[in-house]
C-alpha positions as CSV (number, residue, x, y, z in Angstrom):
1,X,16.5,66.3,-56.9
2,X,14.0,66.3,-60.1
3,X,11.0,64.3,-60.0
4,X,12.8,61.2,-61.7
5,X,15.9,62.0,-59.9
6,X,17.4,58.7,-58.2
7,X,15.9,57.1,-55.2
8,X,16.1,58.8,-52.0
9,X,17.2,55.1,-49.7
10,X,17.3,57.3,-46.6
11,X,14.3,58.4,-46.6
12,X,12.1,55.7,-48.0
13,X,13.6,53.7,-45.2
14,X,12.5,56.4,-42.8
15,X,9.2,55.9,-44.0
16,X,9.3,52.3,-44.0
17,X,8.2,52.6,-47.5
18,X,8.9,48.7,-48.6
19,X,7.2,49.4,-52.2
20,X,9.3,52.2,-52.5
21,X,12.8,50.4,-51.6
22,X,12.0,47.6,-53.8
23,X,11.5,49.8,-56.6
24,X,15.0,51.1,-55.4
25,X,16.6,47.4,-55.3
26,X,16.0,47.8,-59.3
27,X,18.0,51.1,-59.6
28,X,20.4,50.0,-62.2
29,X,22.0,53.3,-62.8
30,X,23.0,53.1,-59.3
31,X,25.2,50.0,-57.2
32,X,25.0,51.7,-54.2
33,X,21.2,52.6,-54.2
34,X,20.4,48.9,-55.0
35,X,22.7,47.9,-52.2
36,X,21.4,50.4,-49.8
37,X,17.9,49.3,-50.8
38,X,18.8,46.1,-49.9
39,X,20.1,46.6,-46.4
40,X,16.9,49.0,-46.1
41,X,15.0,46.4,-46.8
42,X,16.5,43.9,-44.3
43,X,16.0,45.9,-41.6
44,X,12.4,46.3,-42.0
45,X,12.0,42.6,-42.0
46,X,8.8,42.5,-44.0
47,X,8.3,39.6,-46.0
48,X,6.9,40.8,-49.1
49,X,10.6,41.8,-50.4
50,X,11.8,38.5,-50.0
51,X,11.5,37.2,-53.8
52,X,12.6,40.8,-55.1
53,X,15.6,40.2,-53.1
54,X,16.0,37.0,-54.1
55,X,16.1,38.1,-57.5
56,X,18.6,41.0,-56.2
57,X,21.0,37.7,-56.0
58,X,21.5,37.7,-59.5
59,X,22.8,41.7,-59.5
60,X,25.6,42.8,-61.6
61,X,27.2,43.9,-58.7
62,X,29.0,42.1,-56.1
63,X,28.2,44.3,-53.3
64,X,24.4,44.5,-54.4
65,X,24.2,40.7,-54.5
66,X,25.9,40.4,-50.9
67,X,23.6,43.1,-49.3
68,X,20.7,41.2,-50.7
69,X,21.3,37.6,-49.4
70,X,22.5,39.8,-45.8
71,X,18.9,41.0,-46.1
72,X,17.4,37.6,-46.8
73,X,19.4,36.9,-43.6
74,X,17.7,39.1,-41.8
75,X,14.3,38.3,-42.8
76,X,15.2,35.0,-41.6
77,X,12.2,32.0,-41.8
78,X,9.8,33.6,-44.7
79,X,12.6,33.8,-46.8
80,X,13.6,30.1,-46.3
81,X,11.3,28.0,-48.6
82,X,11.5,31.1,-51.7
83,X,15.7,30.3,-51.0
84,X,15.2,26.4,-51.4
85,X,12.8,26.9,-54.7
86,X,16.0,29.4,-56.2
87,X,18.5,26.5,-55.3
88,X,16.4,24.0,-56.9
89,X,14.8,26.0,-60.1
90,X,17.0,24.2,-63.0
91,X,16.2,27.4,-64.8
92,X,18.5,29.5,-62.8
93,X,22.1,30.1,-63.1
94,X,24.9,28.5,-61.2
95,X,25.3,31.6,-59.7
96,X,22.0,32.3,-58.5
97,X,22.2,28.9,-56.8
98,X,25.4,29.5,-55.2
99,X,24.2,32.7,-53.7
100,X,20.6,30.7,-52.6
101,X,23.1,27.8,-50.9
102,X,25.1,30.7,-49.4
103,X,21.9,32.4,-47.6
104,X,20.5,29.4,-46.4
105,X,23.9,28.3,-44.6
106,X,23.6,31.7,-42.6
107,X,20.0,31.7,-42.4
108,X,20.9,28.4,-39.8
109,X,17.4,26.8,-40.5
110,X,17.0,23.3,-40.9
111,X,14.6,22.9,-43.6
112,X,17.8,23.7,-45.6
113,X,19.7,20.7,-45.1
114,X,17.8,18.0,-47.0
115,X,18.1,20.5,-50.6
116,X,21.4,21.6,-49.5
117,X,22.5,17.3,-49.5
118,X,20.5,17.6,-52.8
119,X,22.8,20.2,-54.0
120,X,25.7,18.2,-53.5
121,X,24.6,16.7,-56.5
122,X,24.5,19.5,-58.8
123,X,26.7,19.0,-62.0
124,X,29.1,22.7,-60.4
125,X,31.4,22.4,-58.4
126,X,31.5,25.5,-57.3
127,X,27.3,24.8,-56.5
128,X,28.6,21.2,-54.6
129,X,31.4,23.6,-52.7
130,X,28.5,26.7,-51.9
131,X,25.9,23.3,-50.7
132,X,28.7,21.9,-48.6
133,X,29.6,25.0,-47.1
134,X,26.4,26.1,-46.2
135,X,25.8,22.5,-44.4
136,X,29.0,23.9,-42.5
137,X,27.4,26.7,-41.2
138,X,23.8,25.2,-40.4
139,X,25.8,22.8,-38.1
140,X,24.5,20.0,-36.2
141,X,20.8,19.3,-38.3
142,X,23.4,18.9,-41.6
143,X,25.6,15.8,-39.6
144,X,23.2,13.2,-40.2
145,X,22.7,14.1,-43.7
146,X,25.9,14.5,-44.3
147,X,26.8,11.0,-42.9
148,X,24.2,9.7,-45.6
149,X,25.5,11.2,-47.8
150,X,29.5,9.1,-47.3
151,X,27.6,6.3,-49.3
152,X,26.4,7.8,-52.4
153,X,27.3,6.4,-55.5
154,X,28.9,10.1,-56.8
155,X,32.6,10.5,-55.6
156,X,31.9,14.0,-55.5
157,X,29.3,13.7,-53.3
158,X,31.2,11.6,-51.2
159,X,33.8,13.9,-51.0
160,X,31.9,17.2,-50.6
161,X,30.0,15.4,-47.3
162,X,33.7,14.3,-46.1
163,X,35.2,17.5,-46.5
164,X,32.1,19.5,-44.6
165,X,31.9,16.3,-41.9
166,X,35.6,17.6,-41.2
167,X,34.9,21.3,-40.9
168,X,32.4,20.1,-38.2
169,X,34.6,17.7,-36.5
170,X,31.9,14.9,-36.2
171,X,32.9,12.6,-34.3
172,X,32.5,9.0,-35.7
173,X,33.1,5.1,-35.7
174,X,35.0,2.8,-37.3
175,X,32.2,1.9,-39.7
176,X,31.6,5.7,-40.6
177,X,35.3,5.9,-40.8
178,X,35.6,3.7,-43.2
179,X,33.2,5.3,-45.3
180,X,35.1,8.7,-44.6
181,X,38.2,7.3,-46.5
182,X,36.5,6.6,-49.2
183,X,34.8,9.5,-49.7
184,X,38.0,11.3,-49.6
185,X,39.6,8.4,-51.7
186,X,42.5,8.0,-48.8
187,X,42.9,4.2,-50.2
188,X,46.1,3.7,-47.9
189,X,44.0,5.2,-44.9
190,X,40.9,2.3,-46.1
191,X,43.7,-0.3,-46.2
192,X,44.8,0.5,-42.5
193,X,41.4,0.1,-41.6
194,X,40.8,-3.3,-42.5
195,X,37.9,-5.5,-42.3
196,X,35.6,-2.2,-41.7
197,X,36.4,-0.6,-45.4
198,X,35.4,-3.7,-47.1
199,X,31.7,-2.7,-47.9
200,X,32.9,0.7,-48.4
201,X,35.3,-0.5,-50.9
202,X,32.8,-3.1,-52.8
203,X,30.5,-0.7,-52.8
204,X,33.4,1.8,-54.6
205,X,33.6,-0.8,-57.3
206,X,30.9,0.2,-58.8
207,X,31.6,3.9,-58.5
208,X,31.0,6.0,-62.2
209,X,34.6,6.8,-62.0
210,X,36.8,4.4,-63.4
211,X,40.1,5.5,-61.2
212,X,37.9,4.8,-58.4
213,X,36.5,1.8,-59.1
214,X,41.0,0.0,-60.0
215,X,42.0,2.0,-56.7
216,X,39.1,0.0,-54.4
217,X,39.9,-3.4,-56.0
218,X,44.0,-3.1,-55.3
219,X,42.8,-1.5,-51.5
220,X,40.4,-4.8,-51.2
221,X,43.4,-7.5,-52.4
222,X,45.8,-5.5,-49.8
223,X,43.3,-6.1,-47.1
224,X,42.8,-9.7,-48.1
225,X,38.8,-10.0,-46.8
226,X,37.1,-13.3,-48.3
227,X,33.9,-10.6,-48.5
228,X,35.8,-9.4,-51.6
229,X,35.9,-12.5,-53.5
230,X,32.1,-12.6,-55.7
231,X,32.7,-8.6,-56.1
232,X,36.1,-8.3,-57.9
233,X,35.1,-11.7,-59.8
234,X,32.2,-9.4,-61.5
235,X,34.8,-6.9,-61.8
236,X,36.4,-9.4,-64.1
237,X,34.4,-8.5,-66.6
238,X,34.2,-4.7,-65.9
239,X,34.4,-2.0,-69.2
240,X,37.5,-0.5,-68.1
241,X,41.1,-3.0,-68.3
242,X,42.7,-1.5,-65.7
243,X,39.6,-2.7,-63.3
244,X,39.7,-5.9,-64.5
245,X,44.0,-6.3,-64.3
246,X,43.5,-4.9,-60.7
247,X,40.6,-7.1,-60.1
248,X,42.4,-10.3,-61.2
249,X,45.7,-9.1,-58.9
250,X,43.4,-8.7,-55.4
251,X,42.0,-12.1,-56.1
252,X,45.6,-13.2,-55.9
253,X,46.3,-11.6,-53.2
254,X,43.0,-12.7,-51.1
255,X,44.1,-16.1,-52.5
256,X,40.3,-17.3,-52.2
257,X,39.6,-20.9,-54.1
258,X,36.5,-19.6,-55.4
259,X,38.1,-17.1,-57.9
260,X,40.1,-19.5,-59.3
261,X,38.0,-20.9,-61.9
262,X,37.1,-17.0,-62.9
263,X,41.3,-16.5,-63.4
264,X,41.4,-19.4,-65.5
265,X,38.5,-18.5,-67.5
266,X,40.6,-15.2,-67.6
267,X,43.2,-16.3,-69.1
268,X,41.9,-16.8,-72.3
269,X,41.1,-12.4,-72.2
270,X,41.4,-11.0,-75.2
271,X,43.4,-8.1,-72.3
272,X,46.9,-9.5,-72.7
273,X,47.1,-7.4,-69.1
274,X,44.1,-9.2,-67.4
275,X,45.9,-12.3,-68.9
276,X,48.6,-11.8,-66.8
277,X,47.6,-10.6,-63.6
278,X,45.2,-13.6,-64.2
279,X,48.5,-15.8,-64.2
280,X,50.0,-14.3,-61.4
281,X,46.8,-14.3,-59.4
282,X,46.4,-18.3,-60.4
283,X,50.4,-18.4,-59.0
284,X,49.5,-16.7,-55.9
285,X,46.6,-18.6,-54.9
286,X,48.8,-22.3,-56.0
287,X,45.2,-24.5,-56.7
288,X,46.6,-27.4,-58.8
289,X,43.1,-27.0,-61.2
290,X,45.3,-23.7,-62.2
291,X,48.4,-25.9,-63.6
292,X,47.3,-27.4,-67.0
293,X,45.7,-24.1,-68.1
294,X,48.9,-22.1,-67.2
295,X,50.9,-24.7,-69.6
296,X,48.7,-23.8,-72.1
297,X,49.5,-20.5,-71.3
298,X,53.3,-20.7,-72.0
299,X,52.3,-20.4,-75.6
300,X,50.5,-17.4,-75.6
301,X,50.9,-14.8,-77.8
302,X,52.5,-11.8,-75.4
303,X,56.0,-12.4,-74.1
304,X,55.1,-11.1,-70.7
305,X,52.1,-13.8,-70.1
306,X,54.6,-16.6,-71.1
307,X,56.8,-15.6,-68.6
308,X,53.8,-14.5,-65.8
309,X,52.3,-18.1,-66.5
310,X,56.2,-19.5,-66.1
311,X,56.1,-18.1,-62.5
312,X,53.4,-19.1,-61.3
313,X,53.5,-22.5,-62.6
314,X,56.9,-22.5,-60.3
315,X,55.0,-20.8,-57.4
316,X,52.4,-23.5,-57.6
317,X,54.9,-26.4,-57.5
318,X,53.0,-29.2,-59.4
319,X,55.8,-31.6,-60.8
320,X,53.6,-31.9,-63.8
321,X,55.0,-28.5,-65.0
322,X,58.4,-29.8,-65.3
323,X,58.9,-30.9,-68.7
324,X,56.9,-27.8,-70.2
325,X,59.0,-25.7,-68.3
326,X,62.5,-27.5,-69.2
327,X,61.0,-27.0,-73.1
328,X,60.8,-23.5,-72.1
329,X,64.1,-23.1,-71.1
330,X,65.1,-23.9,-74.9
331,X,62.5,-20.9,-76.1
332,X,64.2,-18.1,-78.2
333,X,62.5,-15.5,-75.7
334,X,65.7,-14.9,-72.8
335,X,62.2,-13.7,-70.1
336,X,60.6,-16.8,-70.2
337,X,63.7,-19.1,-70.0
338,X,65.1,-16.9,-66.7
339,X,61.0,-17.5,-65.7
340,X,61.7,-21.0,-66.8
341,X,64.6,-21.8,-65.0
342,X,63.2,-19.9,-61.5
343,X,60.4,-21.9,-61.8
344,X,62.0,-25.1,-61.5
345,X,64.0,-24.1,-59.1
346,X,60.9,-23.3,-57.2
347,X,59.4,-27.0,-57.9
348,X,62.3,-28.7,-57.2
349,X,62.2,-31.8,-59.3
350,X,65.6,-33.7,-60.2
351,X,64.7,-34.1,-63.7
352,X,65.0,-30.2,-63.9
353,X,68.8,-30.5,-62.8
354,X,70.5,-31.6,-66.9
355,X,68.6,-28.9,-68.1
356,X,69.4,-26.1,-65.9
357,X,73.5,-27.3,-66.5
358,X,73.2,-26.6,-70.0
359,X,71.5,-23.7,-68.9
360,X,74.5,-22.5,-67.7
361,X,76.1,-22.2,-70.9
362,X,73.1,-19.9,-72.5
363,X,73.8,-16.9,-74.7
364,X,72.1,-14.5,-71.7
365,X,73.6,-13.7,-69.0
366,X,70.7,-13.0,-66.7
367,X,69.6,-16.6,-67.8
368,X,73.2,-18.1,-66.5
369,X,72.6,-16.4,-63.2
370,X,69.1,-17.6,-62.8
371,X,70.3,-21.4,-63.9
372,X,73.4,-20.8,-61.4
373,X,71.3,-19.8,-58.7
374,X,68.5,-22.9,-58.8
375,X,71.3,-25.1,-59.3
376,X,73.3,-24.0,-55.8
377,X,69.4,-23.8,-54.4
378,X,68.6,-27.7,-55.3
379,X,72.0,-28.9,-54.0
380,X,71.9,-27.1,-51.1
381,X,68.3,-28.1,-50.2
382,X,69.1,-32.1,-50.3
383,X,66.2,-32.5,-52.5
384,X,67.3,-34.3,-55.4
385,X,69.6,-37.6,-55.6
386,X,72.9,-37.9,-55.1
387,X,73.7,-38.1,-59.2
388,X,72.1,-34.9,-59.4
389,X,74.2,-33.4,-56.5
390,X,77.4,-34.6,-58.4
391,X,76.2,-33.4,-61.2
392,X,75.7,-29.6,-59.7
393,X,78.8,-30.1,-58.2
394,X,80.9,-30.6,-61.4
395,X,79.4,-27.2,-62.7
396,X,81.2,-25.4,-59.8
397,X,83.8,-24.4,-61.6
398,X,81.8,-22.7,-64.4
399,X,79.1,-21.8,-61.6
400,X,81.9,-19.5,-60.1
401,X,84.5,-18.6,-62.7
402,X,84.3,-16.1,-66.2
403,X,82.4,-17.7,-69.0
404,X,83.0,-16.6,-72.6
405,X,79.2,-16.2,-74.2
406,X,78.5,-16.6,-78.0
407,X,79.3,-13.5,-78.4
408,X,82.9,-13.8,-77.4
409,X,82.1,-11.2,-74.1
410,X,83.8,-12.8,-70.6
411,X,81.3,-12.6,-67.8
412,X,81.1,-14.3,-64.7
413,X,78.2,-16.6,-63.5
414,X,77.7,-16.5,-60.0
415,X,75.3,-17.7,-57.9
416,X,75.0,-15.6,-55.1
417,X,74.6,-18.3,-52.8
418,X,77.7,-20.9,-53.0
419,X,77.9,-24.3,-52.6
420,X,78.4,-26.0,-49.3
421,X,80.3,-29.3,-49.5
């Protein structure tokens, strides 16, 4: 070997000669010197190569850059705090802090964990995977953390803690639990656990992710908490309209008093979709204050609100609705007189009985049905007089046999349900 001949690892390792091996670690002619260098230099231990071999975590070479954090391993605590200032110099690559995550998890020391959590943060995801993983490996110091960590306000970060929390089988409660399916976004897993994911869930309302933020509102109207009520109302008025549709539809489901005057005030959206879940939520809940705005509402603009504010008029059950909803029955739109005709069925006012027998004789057939159906539903139910029962009763015939539309087509109009004498 010449006097600039390659490094001789062997042999400066012999020597213990660190100067000399880190020299070697910037052989670039050579992988294999750089990595034997490395190993060299993790065997002596001495802590003066610690921030060449950090730097060695950037090599070219796969091998290199493995035998260098090894090394760094080695070294163990003086090479702890140089790791944590790699991981967190925004300067540095995402590959340099992947390999600084990476050495700390086997380097097992604690003073990791808190930039580790930090890491979890970092705008990679293959950084957030190296950070969680590492947790992983430091074990038991990272659960605490970790269990912080459920709550932030980044899904990711959520996740990434859920994900490592299950490599390290921590054990936890329902509250944590709660959290947990969150973080994971198991929204049917949240529902299951009831009253305990609420503040999970409100809190998710607010995540940055919009997906989040609709699938917490339709988990918080499946579990029905009164907790929920204030939160989904400000979702109302969230940025995103598929928030504010599944907002409107939990408030129906929770079926609170207080949101009612929010689903009014929602009906006027300029979202024909928040319009109507704002309608079916008003229907769901039934508070008569709802009842005059939904008649309003049977002129709006979109056919599918006319025939959502229809409903739940009839779910509500306010005789006041009747003669809006008999004029609906003569609308051009077939939706909203079938929504029409259910309703009053679901009123049950006499005065709704003439109506529904001409109904019978409509141009659409799913309108005949519907008519045909309330009609048997009213007799049978005793709840209008006897001149409306004879009245029902005179329509058996066409109630039961084929009808020729406008069109000239036969079809048959039958109830479903038959009429008892």
């Amino acid at each position: 070997m010449g006097l600039f001949g390659p490094p001789d690892v062997a042999k400066l390792e012999a020597k213990r000669d660190v100067d000399g091996l880190i020299k070697a670690l910037g052989y670039q002619k050579n992988a294999d010197i750089r990595r034997a260098a490395a190993a060299a230099l993790g065997k002596i231990g001495d802590a003066s190569a610690v921030r060449p071999l950090i730097a060695a975590l950037n090599d070219s070479d796969n091998d290199a850059r493995q035998a260098a954090g090894e090394a760094l391993v080695a070294i163990g605590p003086p090479a702890v705090e140089p790791l944590v200032s790699a991981l967190e110099d925004w300067r540095a690559d995402a590959d340099m802090h992947i390999a600084a995550a990476w050495t700390l998890g086997q380097t097992g020391d604690s003073r990791a964990v808190e930039p580790l959590v930090a890491a979890l943060h970092d705008r990679d995801k293959d950084v957030r995977q190296a950070a969680a993983e590492a947790l992983v490996e430091i074990g038991q110091p990272a659960v605490e953390p970790l269990v912080a960590a459920l709550h932030d306000r980044d899904k990711d970060v959520r996740r990434a803690a859920a994900e490592a929390m299950q490599k390290l089988a921590v054990p936890v409660d329902d509250g944590t639990l709660a959290w947990y399916a969150v973080a994971l976004e198991n929204w049917t897993w949240a529902v299951h656990l009831g009253a305990a994911a609420v503040e999970p869930l409100i809190s998710a309302l607010q995540d940055s992710d919009e997906g989040v933020r609709q699938a917490a509102a339709e988990a918080l109207g499946q579990i029905g908490d009164a907790r929920a009520v204030e939160p989904l109302v400000a979702a109302l008025k969230d940025s995103e309209s598929y928030l504010r549709r599944a907002a409107a539809g939990a408030l129906g489901e929770i079926g609170d008093a207080r949101a009612v005057e929010p689903l009014v005030a929602a009906l006027k959206h300029s979202d024909e979709g928040v319009r109507q879940a704002a309608a079916e939520g008003l229907g769901q809940i039934g508070d008569a204050r709802a009842v005059e705005p939904l008649i309003a509402a049977l002129g709006d603009s979109n056919r599918d609100m006319r025939r959502a504010a229809a409903g739940a008029l009839g779910q509500i059950g306010d005789a006041r609705a009747v003669e809006p909803l008999v004029a609906a029955l003569k609308e051009s739109e077939s939706y909203l007189r079938r929504a029409a005709a259910e309703g009053l069925g679901k009123i049950g006012d006499a005065r709704a009985v003439e109506p529904l027998v001409a109904a019978l004789k409509d141009s659409d057939e799913d309108v005949r049905q519907a008519a045909a159906t309330v009609l048997a539903m009213l007799y049978r139910s005793g709840k209008v007089p006897e001149v409306e029962r004879q009245l029902i009763l005179s329509q058996r015939g066409i109630m039961a046999e084929p009808h020729v539309d406008s069109r000239g087509c036969w079809s048959h109009v039958d109830s479903g349900i038959g009429i008892e004498i």
